[in-house]
VEXDREN-2710 file (C-alpha; in Angstrom, 1 decimal):
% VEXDREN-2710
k/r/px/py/pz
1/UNK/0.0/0.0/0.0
2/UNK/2.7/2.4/0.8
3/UNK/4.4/2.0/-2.5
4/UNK/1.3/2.9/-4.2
5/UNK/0.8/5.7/-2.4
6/UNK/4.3/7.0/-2.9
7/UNK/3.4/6.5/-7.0
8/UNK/0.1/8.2/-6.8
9/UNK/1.7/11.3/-4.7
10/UNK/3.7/11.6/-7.8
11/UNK/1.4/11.2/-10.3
12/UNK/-1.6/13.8/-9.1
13/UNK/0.5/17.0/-9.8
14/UNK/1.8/15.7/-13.0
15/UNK/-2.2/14.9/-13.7
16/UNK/-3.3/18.4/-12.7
17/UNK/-0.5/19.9/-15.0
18/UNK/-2.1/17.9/-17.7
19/UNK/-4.9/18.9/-16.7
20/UNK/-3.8/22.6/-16.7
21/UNK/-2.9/22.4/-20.5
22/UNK/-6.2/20.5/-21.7
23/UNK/-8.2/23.6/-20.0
24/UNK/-5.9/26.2/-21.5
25/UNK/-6.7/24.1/-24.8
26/UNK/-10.0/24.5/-24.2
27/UNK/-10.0/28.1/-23.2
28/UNK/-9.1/28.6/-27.5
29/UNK/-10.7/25.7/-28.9
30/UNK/-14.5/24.7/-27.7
31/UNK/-14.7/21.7/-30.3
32/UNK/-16.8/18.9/-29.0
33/UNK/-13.5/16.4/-28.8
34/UNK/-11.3/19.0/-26.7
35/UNK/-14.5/19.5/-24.4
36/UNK/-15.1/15.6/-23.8
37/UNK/-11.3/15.0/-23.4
38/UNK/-10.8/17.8/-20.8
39/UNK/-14.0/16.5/-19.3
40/UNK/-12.9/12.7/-19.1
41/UNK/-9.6/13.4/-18.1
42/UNK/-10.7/16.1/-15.4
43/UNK/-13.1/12.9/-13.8
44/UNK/-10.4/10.1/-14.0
45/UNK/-8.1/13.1/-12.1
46/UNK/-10.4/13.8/-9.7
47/UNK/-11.3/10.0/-8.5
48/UNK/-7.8/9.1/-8.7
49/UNK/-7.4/12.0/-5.9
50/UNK/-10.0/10.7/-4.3
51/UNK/-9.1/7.5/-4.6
52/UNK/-5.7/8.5/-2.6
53/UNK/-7.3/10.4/0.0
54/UNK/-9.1/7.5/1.3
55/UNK/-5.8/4.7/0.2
56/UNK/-4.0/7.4/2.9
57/UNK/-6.6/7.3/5.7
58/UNK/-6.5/3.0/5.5
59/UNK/-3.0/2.9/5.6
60/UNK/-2.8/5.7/8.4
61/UNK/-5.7/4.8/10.1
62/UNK/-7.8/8.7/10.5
63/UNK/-8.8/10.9/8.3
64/UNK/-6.0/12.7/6.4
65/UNK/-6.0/15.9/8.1
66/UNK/-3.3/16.5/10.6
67/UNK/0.0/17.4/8.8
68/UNK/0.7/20.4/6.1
69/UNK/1.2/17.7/3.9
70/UNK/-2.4/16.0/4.6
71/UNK/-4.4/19.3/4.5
72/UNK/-2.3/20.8/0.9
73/UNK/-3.4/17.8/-0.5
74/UNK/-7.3/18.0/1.0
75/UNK/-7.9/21.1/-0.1
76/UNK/-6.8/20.6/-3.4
77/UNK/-9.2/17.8/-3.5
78/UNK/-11.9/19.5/-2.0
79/UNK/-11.6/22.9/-4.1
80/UNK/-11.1/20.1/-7.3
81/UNK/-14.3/18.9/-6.4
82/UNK/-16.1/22.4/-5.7
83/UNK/-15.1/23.6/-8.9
84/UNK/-16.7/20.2/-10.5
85/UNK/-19.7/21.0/-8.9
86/UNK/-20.3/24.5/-10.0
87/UNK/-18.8/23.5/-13.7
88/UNK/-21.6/20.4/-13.8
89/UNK/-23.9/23.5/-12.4
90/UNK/-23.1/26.6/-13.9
91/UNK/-22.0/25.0/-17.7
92/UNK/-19.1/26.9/-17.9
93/UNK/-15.7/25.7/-18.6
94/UNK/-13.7/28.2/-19.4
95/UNK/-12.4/29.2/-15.8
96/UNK/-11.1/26.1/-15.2
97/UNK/-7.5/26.7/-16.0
98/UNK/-7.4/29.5/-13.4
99/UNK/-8.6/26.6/-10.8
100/UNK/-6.3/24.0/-12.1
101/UNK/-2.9/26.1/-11.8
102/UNK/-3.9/26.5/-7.9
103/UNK/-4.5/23.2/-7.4
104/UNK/-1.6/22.1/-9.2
105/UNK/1.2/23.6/-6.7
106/UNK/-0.8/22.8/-3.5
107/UNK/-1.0/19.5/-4.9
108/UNK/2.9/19.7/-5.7
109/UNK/3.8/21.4/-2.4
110/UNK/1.7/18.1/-0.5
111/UNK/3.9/15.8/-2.9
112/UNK/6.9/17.2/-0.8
113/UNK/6.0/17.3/2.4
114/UNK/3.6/14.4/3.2
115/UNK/4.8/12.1/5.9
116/UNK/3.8/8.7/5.3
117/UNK/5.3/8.1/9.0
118/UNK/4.6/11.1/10.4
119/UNK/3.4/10.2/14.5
120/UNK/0.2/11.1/15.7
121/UNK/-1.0/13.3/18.5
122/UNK/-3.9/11.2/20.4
123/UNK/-6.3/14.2/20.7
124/UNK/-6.1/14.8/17.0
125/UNK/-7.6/11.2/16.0
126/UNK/-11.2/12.8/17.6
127/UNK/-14.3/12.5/14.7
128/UNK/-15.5/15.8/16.3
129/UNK/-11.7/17.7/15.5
130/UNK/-11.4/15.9/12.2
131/UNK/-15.1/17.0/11.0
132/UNK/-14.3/20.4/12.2
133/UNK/-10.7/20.8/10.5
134/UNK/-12.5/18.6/7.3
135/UNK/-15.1/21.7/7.3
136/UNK/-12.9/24.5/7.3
137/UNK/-10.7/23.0/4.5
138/UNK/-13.8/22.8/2.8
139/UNK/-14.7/26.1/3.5
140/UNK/-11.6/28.2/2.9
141/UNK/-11.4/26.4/-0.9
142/UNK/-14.9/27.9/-1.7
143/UNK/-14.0/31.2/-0.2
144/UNK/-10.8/30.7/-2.1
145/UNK/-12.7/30.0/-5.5
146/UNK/-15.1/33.0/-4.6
147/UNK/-12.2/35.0/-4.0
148/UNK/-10.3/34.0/-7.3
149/UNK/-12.7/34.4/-9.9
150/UNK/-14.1/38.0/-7.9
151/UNK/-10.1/38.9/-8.7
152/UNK/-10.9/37.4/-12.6
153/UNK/-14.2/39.8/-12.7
154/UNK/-12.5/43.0/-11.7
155/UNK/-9.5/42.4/-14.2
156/UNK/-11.6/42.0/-17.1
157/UNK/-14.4/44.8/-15.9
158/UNK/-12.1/47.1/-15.5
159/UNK/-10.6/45.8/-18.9
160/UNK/-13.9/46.0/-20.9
161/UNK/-14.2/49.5/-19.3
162/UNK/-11.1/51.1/-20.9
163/UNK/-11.2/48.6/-24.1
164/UNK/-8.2/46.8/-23.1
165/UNK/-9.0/43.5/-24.9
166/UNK/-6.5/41.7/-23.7
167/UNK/-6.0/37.7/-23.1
168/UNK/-8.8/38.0/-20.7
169/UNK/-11.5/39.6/-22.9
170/UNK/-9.8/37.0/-25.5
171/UNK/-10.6/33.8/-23.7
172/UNK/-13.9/34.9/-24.0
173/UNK/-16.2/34.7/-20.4
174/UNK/-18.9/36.8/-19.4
175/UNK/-18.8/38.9/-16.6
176/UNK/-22.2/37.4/-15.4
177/UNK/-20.8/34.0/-15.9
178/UNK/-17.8/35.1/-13.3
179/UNK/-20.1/36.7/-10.7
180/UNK/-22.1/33.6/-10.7
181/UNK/-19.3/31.4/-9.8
182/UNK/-18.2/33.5/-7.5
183/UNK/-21.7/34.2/-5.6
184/UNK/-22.3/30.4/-5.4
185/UNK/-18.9/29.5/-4.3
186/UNK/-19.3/32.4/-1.9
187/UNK/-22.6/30.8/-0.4
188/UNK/-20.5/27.2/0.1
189/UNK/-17.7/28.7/2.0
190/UNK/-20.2/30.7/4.2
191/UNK/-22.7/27.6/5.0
192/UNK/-19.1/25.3/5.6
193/UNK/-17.8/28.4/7.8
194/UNK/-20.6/28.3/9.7
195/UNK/-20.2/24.4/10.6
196/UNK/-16.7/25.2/11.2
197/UNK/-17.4/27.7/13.5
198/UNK/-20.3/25.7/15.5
199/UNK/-18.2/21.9/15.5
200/UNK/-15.3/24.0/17.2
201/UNK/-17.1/25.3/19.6
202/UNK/-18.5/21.6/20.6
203/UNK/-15.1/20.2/20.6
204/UNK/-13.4/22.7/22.2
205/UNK/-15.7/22.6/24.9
206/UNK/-15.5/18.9/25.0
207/UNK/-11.8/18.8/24.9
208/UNK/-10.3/21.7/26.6
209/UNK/-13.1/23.2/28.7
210/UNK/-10.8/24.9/30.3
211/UNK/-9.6/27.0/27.3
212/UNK/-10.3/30.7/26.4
213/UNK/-12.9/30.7/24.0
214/UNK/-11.5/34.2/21.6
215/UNK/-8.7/32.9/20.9
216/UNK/-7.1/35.0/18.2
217/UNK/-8.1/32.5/15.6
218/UNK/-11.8/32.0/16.6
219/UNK/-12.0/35.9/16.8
220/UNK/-10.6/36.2/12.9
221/UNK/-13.0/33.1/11.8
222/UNK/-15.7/35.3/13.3
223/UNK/-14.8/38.3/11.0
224/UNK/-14.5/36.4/8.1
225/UNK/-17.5/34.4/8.7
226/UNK/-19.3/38.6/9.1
227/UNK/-17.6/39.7/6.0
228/UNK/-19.0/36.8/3.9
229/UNK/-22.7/36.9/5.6
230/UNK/-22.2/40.7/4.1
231/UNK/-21.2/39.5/0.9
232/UNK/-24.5/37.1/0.3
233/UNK/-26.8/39.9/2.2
234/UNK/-25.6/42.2/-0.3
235/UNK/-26.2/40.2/-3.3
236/UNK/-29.7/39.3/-2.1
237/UNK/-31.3/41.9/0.1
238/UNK/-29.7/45.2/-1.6
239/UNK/-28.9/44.0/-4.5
240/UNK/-25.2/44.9/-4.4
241/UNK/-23.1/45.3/-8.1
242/UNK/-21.2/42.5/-8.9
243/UNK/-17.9/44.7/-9.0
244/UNK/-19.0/45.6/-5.0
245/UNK/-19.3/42.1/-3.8
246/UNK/-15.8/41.3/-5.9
247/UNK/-14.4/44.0/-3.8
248/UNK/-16.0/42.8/-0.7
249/UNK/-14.7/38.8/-1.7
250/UNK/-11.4/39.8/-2.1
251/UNK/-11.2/42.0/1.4
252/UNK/-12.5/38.6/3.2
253/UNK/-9.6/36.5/1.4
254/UNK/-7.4/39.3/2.6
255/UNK/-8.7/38.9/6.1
256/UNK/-7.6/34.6/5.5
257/UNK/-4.7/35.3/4.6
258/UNK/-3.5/37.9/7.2
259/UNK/-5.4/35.0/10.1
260/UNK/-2.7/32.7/8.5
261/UNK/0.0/34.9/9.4
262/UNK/-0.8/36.5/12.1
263/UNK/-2.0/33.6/14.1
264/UNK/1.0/31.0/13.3
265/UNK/3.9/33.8/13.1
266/UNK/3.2/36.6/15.5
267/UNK/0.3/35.7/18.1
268/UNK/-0.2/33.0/20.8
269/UNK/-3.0/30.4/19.4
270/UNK/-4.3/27.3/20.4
271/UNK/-4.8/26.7/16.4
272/UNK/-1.2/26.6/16.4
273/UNK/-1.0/22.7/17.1
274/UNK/-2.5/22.2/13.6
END
């Protein structure tokens, strides 16, 4: 088993690179064979990768979660299969490269530093932590997506407004297409936020009852989780332009990031173990 998990590690990041090329392909040529191919080889990828994730929680006995390694490759597999979603939904497949490249170096950055014998803290093999850490992987992909195709939208708004047509306006999608992935992915990150933020407060208090509850992480996941419940309350009850909810994504993505930093490189955090 080990030795086919070693292969497969290999083999995803050369598949998503594939993968990356067939998109691109498509992106200039939408002939019926390129868009079957693309599509074939995009589901063969994706249960290959899934296919791995559950080959590496057999042979380590939990849920792949616990190590950089684990959750590079997990969210790469989780915002693979967002983005599969909202393609099947949405009928769009021209923003795919744009997901692919992402995918592609966290799935290259996990084939470097997964530890097939990495040890195992005993408190991290809990279902409620693992659901909870499974949620916000989840979570931050969609927001992730949301945020990446908001970033798309402005570029080629702001393209289309001084007639820059560029390789953007080229590769020919529609501003309403871009604001429709992003609003939906938007919606998944918030509802998986939400779990996130309601499983850790049931573990915590099951685990450490004794601990703090605003921690510094807890109080950022709260922010972002306000920023986002914005974000949909704008599109649906004020009926917010697309170019203000883009603006809006991308300040909550900033607000992710700077949590990542802040919280593992400058304050104390519980989330620190993880």
């Amino acid at each position: 088993m080990r030795s086919l998990l070693e292969f497969i590690t290999v083999v995803l990041p050369v598949g998503y690179a594939l993968l990356i090329w067939l998109y691109a392909l498509l992106v200039v040529n939408r002939e019926k064979r390129v868009v079957r191919l693309s599509a074939l080889f995009f589901n063969v990828l994706l249960a290959a990768h899934i296919f791995y994730t559950v080959l590496l929680a057999l042979y380590k006995h939990y849920f792949p979660v616990t190590t950089p390694g684990e959750l590079l490759s997990l969210s790469a597999l989780f915002m693979a299969v967002l983005y599969w979603l909202l393609e099947k939904r949405l009928k769009v497949v021209t923003t795919g490269m744009f997901i692919f490249i992402t995918i592609f170096f966290l799935q290259f950055l996990s084939a470097f530093l997964i530890d097939l014998s990495a040890p195992l803290d005993e408190v991290l093999q809990e279902p409620m932590f693992l659901f909870h850490v499974s949620s916000v992987v989840v979570a931050y992909s969609a927001l992730f997506i949301c945020t990446l195709f908001s970033i798309i939208y402005l570029i080629l708004y702001y393209s289309l407004k001084k007639a820059r047509f560029g390789l953007v306006y080229q590769i020919s999608f529609s501003l309403e297409e871009l604001s429709r992935f992003s609003y939906l992915a938007g919606v998944i990150g918030f509802v998986m936020l939400s779990v996130t933020i309601v499983t850790g407060i049931i573990w915590r208090k099951e685990a450490f009852p004794d601990l703090a509850h605003f921690d510094p992480q807890v109080v950022v996941s709260y922010l972002i989780w306000t920023i986002y419940g914005i974000f949909i309350y704008g599109k649906y009850r004020r009926s917010w332009s697309a170019k203000k909810l883009s603006y809006l994504s991308v300040g909550g993505a900033g607000a992710i990031l700077s949590s990542l930093i802040i919280v593992n490189y400058i304050l104390q955090s519980f989330h620190r173990f993880g």
